[in-house]
N, CA and C atoms as an extended XYZ file, in Angstrom:
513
Properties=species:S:1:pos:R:3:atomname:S:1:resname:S:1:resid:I:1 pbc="F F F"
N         0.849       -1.172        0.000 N   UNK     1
C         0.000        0.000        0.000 CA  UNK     1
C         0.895        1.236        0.000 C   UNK     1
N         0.430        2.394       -0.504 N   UNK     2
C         1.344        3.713       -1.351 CA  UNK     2
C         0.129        4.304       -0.715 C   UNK     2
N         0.834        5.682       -0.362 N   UNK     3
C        -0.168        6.794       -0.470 CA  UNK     3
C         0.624        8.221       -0.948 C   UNK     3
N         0.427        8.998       -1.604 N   UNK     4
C         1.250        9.897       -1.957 CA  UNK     4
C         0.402       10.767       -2.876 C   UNK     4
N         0.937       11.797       -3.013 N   UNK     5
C        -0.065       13.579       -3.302 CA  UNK     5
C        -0.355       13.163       -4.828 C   UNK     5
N        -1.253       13.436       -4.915 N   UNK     6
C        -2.343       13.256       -6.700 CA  UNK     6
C        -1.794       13.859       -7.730 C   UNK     6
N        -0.970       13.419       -8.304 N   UNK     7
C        -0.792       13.302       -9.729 CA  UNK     7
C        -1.793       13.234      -11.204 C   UNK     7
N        -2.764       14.607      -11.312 N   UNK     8
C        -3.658       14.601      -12.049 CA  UNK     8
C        -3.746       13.832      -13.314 C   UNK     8
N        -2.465       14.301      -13.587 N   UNK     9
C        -2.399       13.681      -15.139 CA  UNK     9
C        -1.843       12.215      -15.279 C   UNK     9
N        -1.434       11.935      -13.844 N   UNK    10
C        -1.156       10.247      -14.140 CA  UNK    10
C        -2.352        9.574      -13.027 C   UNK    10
N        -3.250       10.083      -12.570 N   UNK    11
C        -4.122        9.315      -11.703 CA  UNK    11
C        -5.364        9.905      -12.028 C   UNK    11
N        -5.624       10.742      -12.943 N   UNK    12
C        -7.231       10.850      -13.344 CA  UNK    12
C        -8.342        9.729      -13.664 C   UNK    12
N        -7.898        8.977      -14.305 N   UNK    13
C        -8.606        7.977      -14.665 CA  UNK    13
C        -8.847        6.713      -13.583 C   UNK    13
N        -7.861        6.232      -12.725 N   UNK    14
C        -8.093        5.970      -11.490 CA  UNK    14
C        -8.478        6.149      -10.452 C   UNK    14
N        -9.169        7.788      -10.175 N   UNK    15
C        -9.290        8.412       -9.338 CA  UNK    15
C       -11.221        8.689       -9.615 C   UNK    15
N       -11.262        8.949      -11.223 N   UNK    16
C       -12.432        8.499      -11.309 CA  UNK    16
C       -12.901        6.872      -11.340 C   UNK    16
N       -12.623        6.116      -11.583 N   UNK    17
C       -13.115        4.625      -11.688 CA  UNK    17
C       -13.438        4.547       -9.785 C   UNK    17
N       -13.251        5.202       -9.529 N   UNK    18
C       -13.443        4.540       -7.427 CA  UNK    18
C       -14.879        4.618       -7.342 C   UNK    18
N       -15.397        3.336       -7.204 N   UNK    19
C       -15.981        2.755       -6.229 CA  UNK    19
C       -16.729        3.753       -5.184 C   UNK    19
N       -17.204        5.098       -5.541 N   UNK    20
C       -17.679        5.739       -4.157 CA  UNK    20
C       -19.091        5.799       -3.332 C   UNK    20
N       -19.735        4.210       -3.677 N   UNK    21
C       -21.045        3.770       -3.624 CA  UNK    21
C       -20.978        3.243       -1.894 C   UNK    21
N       -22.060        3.271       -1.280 N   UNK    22
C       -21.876        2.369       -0.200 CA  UNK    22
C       -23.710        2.050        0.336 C   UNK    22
N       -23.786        1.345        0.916 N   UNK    23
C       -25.094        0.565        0.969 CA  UNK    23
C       -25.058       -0.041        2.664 C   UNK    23
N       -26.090        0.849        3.105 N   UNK    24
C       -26.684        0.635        4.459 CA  UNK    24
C       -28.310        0.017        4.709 C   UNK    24
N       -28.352       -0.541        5.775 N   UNK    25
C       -29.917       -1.187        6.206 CA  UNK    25
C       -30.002        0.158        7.519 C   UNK    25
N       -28.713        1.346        7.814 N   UNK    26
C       -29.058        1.750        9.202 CA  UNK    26
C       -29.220        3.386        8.873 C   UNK    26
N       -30.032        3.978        9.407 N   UNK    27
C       -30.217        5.577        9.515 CA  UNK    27
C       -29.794        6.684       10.745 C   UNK    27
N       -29.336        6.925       10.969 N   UNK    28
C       -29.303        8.146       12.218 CA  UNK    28
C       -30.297        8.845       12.054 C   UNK    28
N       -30.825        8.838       13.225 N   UNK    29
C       -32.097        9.399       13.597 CA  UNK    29
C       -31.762       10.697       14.024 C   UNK    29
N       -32.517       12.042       14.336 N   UNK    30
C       -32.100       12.848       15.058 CA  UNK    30
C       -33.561       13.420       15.578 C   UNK    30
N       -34.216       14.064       16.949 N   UNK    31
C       -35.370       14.554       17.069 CA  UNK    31
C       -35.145       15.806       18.048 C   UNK    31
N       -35.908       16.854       17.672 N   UNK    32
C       -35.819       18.092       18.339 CA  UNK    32
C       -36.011       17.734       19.725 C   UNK    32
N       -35.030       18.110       20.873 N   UNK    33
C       -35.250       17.865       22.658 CA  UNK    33
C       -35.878       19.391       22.837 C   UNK    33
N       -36.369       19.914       24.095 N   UNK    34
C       -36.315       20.727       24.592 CA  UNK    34
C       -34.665       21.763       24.482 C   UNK    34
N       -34.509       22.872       23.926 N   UNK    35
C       -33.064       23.331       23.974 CA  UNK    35
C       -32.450       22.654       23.187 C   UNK    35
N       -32.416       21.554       22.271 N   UNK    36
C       -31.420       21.214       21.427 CA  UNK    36
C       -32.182       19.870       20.626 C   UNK    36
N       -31.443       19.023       20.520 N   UNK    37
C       -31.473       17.624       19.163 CA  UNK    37
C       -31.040       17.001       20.217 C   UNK    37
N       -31.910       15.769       20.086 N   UNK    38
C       -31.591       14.306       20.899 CA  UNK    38
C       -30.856       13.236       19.803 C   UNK    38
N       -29.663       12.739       19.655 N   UNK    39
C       -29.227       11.994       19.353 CA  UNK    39
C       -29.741       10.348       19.533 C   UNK    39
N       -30.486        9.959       18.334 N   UNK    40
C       -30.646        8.502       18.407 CA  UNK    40
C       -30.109        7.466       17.891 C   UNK    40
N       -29.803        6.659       18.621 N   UNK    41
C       -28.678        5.022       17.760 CA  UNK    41
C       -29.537        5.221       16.237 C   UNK    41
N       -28.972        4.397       15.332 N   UNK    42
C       -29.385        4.037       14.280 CA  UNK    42
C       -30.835        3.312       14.340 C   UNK    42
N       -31.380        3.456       12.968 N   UNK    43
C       -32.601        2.934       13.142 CA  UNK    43
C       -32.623        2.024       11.601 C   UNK    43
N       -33.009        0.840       11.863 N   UNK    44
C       -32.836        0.000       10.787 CA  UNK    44
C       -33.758        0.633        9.337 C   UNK    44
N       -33.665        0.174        8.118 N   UNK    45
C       -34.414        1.111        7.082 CA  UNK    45
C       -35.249       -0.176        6.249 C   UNK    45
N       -36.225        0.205        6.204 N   UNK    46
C       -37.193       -0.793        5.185 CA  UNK    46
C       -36.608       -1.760        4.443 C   UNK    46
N       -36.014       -0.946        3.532 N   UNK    47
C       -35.402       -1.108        2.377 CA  UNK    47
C       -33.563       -0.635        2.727 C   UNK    47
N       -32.544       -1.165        1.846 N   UNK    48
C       -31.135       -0.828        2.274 CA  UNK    48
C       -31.239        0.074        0.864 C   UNK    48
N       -30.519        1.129        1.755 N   UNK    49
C       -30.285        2.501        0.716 CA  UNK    49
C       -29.263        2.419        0.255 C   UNK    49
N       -28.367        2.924       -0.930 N   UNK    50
C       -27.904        2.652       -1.776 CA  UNK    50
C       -27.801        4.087       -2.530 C   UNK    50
N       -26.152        4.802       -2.351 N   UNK    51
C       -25.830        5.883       -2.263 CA  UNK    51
C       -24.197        5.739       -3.179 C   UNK    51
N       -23.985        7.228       -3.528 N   UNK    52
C       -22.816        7.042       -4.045 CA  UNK    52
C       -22.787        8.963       -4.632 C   UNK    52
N       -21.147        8.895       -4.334 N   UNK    53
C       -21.164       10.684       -4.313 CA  UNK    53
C       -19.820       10.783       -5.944 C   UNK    53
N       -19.812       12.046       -6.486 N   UNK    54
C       -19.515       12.221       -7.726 CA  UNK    54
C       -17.860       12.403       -6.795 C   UNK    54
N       -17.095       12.350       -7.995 N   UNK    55
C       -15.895       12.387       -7.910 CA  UNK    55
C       -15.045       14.041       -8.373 C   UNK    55
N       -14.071       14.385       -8.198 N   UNK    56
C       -13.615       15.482       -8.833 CA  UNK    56
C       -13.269       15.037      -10.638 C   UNK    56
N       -13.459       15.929      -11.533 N   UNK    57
C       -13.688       15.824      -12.911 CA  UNK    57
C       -12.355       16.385      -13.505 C   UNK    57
N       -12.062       17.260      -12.573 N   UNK    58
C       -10.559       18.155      -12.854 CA  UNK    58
C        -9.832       18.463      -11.986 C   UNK    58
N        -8.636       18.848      -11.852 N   UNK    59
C        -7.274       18.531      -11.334 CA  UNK    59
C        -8.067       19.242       -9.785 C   UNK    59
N        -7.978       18.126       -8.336 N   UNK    60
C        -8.125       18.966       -7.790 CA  UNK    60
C        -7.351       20.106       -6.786 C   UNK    60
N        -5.988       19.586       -7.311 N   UNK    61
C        -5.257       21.060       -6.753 CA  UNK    61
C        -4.021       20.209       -5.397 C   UNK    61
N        -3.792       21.524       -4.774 N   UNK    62
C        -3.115       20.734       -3.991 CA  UNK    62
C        -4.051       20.414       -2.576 C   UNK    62
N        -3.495       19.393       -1.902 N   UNK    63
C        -3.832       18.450       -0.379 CA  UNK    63
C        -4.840       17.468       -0.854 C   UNK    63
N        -4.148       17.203       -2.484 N   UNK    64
C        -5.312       15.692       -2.825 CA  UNK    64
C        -4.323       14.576       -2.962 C   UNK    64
N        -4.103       13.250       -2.607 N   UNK    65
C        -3.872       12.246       -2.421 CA  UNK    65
C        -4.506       10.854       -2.781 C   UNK    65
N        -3.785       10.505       -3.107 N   UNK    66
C        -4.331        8.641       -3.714 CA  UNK    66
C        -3.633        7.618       -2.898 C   UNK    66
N        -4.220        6.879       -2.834 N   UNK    67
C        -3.706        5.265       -2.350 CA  UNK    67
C        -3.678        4.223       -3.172 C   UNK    67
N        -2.785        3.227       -3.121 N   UNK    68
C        -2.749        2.728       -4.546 CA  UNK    68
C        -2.225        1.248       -4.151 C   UNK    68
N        -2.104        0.255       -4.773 N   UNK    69
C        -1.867       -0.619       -4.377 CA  UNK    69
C        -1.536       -1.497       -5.715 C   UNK    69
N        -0.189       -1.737       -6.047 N   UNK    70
C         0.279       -2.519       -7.258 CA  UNK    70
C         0.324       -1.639       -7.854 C   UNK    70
N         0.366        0.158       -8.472 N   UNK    71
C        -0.156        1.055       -9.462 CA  UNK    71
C        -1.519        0.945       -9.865 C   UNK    71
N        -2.429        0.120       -8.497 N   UNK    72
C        -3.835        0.548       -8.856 CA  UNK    72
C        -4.557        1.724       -8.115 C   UNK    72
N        -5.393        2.743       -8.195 N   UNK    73
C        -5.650        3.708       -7.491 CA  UNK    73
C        -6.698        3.064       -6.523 C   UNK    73
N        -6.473        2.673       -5.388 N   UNK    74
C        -7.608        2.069       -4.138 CA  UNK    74
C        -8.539        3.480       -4.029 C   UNK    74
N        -7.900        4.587       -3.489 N   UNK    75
C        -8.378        5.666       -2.544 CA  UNK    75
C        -8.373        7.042       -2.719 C   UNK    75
N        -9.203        8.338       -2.845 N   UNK    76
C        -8.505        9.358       -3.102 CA  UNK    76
C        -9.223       10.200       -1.840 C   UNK    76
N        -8.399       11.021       -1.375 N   UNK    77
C        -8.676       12.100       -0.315 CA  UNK    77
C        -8.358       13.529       -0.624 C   UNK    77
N        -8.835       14.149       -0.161 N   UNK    78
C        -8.651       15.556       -0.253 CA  UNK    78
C        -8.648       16.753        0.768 C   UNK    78
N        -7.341       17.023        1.441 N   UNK    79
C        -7.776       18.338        2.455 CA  UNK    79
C        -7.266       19.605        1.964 C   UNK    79
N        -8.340       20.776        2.632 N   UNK    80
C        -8.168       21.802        2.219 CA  UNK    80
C        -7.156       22.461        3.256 C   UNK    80
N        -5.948       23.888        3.151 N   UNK    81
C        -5.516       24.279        4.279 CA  UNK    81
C        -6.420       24.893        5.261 C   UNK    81
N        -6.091       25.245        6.413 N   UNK    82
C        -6.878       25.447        7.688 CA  UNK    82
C        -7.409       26.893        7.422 C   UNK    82
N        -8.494       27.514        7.451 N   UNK    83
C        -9.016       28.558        7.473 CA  UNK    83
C        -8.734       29.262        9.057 C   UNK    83
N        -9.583       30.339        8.634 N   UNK    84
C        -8.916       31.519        9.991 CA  UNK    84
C        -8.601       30.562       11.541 C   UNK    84
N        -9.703       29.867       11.438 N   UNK    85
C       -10.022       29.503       12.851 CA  UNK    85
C        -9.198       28.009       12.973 C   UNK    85
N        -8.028       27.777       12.149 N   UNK    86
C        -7.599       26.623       12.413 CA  UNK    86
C        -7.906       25.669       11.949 C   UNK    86
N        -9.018       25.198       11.313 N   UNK    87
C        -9.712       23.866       11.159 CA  UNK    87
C        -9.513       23.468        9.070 C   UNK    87
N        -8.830       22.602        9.155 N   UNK    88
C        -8.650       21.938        7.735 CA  UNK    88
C        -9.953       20.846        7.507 C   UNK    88
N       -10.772       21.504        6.620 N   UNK    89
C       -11.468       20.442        5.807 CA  UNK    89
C       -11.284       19.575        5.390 C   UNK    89
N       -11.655       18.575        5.396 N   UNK    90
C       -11.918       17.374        4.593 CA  UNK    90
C       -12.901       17.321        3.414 C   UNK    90
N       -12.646       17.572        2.144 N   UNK    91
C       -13.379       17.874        0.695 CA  UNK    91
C       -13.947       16.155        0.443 C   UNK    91
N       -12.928       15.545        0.239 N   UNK    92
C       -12.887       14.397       -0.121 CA  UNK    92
C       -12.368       12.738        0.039 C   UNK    92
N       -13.046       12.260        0.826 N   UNK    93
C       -12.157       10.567        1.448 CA  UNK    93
C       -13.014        9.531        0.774 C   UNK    93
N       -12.738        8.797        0.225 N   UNK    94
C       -12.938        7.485       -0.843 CA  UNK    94
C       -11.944        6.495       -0.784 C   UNK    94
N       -12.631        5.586       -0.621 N   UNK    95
C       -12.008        4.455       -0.670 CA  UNK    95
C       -12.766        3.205       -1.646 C   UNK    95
N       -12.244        2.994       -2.572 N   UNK    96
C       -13.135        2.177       -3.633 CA  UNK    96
C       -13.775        0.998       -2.945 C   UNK    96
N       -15.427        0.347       -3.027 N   UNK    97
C       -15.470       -0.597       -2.418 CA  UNK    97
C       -14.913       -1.740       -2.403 C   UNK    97
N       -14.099       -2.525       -3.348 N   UNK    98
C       -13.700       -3.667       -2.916 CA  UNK    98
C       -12.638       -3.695       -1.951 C   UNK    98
N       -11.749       -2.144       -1.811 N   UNK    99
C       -10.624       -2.345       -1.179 CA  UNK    99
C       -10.634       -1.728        0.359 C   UNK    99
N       -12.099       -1.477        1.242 N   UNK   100
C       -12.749       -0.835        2.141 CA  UNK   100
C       -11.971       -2.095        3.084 C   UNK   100
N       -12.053       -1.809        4.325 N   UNK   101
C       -11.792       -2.781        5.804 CA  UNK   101
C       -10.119       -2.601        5.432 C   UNK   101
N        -9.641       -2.749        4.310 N   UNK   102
C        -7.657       -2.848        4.483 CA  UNK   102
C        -6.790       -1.739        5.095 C   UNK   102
N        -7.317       -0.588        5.812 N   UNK   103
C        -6.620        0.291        6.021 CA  UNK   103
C        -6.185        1.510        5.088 C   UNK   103
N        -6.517        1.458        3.815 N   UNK   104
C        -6.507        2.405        3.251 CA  UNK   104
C        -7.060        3.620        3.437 C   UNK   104
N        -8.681        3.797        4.115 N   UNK   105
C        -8.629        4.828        4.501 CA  UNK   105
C        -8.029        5.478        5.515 C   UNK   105
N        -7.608        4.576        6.844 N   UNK   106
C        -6.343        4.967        7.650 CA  UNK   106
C        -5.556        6.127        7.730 C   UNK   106
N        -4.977        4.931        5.750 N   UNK   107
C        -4.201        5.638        5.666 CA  UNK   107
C        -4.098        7.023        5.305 C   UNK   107
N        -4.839        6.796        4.186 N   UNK   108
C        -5.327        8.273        3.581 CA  UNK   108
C        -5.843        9.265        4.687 C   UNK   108
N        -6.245        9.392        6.236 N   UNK   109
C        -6.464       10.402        6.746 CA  UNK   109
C        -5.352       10.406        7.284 C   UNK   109
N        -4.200        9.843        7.501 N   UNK   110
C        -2.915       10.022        8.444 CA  UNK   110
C        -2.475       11.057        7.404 C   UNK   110
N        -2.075       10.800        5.852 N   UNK   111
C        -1.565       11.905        5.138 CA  UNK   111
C        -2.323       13.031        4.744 C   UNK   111
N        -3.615       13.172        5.319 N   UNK   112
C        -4.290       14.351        5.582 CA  UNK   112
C        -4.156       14.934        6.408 C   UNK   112
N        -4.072       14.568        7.793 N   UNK   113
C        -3.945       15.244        8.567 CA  UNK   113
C        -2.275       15.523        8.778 C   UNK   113
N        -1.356       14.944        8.191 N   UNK   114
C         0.221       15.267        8.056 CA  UNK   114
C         0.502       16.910        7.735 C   UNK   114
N        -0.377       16.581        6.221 N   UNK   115
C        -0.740       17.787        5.410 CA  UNK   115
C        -1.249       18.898        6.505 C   UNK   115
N        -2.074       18.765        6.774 N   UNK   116
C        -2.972       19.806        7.396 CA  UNK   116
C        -1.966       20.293        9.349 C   UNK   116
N        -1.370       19.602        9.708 N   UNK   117
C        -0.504       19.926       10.613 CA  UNK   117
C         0.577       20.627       10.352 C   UNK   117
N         0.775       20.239        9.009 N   UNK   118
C         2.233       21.164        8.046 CA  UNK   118
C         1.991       22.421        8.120 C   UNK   118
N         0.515       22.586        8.031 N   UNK   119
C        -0.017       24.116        7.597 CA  UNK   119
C        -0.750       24.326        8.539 C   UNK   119
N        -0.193       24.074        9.448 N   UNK   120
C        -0.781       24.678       11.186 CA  UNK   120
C        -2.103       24.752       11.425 C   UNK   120
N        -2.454       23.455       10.990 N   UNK   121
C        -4.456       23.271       11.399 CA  UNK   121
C        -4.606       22.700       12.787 C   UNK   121
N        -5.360       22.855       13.825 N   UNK   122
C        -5.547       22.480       14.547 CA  UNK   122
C        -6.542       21.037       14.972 C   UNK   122
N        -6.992       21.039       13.534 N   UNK   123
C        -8.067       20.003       13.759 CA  UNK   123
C        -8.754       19.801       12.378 C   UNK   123
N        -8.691       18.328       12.339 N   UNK   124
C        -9.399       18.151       10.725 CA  UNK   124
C       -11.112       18.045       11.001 C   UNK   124
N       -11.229       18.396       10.016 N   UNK   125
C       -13.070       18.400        9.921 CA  UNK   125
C       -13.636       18.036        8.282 C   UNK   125
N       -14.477       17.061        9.003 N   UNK   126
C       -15.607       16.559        7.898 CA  UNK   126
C       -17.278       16.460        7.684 C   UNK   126
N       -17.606       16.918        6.886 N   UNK   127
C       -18.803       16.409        6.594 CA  UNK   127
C       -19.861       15.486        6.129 C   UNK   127
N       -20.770       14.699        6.824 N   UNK   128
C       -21.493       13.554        6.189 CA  UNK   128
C       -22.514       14.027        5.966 C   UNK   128
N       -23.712       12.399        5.745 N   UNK   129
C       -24.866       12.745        5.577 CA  UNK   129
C       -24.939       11.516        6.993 C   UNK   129
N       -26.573       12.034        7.671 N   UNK   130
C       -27.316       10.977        8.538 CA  UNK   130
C       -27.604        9.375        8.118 C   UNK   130
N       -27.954        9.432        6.982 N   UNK   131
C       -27.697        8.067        6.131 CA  UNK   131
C       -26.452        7.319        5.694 C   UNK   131
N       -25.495        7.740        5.940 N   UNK   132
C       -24.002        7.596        5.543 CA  UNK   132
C       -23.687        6.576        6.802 C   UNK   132
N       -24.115        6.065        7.045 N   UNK   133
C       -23.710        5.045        8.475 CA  UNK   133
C       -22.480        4.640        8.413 C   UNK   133
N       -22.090        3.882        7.355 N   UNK   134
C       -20.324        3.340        7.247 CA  UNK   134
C       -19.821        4.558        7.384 C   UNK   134
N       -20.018        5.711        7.015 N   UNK   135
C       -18.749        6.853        6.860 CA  UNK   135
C       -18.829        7.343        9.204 C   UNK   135
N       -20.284        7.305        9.036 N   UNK   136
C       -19.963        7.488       10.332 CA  UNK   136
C       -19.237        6.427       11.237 C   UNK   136
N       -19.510        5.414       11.156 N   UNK   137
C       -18.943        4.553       11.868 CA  UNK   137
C       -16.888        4.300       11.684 C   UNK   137
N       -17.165        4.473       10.676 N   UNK   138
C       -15.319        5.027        9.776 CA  UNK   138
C       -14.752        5.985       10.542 C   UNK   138
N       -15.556        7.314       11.006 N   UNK   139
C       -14.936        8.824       11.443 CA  UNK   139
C       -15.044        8.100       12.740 C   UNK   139
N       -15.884        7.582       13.869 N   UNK   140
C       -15.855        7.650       15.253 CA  UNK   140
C       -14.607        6.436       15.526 C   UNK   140
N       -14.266        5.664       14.691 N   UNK   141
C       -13.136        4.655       14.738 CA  UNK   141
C       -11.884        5.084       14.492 C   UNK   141
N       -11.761        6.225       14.306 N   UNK   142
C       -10.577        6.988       14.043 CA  UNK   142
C       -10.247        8.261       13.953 C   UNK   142
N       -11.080        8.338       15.600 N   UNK   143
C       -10.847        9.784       16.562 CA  UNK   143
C       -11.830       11.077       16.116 C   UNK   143
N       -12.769       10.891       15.095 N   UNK   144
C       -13.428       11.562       15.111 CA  UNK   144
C       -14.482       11.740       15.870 C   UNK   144
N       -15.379       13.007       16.589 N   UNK   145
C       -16.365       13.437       17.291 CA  UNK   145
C       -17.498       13.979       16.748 C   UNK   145
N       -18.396       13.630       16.896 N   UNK   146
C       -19.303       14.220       16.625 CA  UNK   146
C       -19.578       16.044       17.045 C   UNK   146
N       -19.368       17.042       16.195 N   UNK   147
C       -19.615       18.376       16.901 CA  UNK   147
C       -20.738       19.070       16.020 C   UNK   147
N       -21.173       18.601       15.546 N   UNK   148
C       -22.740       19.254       14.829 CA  UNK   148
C       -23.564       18.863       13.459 C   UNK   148
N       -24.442       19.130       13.646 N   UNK   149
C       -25.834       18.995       12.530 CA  UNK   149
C       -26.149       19.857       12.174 C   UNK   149
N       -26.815       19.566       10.934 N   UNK   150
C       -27.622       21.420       10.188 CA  UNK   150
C       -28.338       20.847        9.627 C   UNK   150
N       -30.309       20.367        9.856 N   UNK   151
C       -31.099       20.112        9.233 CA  UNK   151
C       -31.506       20.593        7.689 C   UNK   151
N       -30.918       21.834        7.384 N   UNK   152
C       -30.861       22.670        6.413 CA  UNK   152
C       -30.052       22.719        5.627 C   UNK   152
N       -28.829       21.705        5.798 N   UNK   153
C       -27.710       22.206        4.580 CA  UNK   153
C       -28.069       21.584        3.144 C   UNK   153
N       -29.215       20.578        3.240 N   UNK   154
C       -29.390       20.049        1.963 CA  UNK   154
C       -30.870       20.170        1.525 C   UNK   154
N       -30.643       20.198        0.352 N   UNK   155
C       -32.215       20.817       -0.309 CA  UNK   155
C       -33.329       20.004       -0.295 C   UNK   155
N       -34.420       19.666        0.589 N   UNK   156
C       -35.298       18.729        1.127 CA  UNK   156
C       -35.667       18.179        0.011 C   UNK   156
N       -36.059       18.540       -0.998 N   UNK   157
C       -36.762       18.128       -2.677 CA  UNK   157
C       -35.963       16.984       -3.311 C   UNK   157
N       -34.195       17.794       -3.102 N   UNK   158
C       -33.916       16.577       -3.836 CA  UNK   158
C       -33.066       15.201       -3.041 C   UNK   158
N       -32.694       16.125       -1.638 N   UNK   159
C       -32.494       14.433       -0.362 CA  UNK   159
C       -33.126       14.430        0.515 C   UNK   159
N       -34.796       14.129        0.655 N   UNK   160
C       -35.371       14.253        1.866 CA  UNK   160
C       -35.102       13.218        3.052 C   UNK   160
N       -35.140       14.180        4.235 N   UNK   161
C       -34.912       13.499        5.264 CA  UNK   161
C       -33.113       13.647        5.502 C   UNK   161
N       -32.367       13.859        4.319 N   UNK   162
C       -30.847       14.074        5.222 CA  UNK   162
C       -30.413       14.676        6.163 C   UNK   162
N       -29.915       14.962        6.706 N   UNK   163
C       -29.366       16.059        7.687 CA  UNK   163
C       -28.042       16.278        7.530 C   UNK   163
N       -26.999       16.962        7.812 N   UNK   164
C       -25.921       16.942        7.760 CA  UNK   164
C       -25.149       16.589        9.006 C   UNK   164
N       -24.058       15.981        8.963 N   UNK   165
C       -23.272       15.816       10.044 CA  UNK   165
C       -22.014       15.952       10.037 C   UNK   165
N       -21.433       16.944       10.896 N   UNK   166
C       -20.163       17.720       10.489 CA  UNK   166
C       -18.976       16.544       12.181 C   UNK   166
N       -18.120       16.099       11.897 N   UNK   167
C       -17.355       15.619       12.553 CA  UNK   167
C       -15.794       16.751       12.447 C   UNK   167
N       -14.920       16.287       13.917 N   UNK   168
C       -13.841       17.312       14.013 CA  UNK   168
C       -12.820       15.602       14.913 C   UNK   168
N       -11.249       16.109       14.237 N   UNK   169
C       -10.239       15.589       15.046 CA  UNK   169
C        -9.404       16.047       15.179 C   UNK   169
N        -9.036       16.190       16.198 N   UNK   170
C        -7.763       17.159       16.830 CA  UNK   170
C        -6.683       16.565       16.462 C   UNK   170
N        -5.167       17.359       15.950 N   UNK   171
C        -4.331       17.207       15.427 CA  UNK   171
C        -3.263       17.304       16.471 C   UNK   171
């Protein structure tokens, strides 16, 4: 296993072919408390949902990274540098499905957050969806926290019922 900074013009085509589908039976629930949102375990789903997010189309610049394995592209990640307040984004973490459970994504956030310590971030941060169960279960296995929701960040029409879920790890 390789991980090393994205080479547009020699990893485009590998970087699109990934695998960025994933398929859950579980939902995160969330319900308004008195003063805030009550956090509920997962809730099993009728039907298993069956999701998958677009890839970058063009070079995406620098703090993007691949994982690779034999000169095959497993993984691509992406952090942005730390804005005012310290905190480096996370744009992009993929890990193609057949090559998910091997540590590749691991790896790929160790050289994110390398990156993002280089350039004096205090803390990496990502965003999911409530339906994204593997990605959540991925971030809390490897020091990520849960620090907020925004019922509103996505347009009800065309993902009803998502919510957003923003995770943070200290560097």
């Amino acid at each position: 296993m390789n991980v090393r900074p994205a080479n547009w013009a020699q990893d485009a085509d590998g970087i699109r072919a990934i695998d960025t589908s994933f398929t859950t039976d579980r939902v995160y629930r969330f319900g308004r408390e008195k003063g805030g949102f009550g956090f509920a375990l997962p809730l099993l789903t009728r039907v298993p949902l069956t999701k998958s997010y677009p890839l970058p189309q063009a070079d995406p610049g620098e703090g993007a990274f691949v994982a690779e394995l034999d000169g095959e592209v497993t993984g691509f990640a992406q952090v942005e540098p730390p804005g005012w307040n310290g905190r480096a984004s996370v744009t992009h973490l993929y890990v193609s499905a057949p090559w998910r459970g091997r540590g590749f994504g691991a790896a790929l956030l160790d050289a994110l957050a390398e990156r993002a310590r280089a350039a004096g971030a205090r803390c990496l941060w990502i965003e999911t969806q409530n339906v994204n169960y593997p990605a959540v279960q991925f971030y809390l296995a490897h020091g990520f926290r849960l620090c907020g929701l925004d019922e509103s960040f996505y347009d009800p029409v065309e993902l009803p019922g998502e919510i957003a879920l923003f995770f943070a790890r200290e560097l």
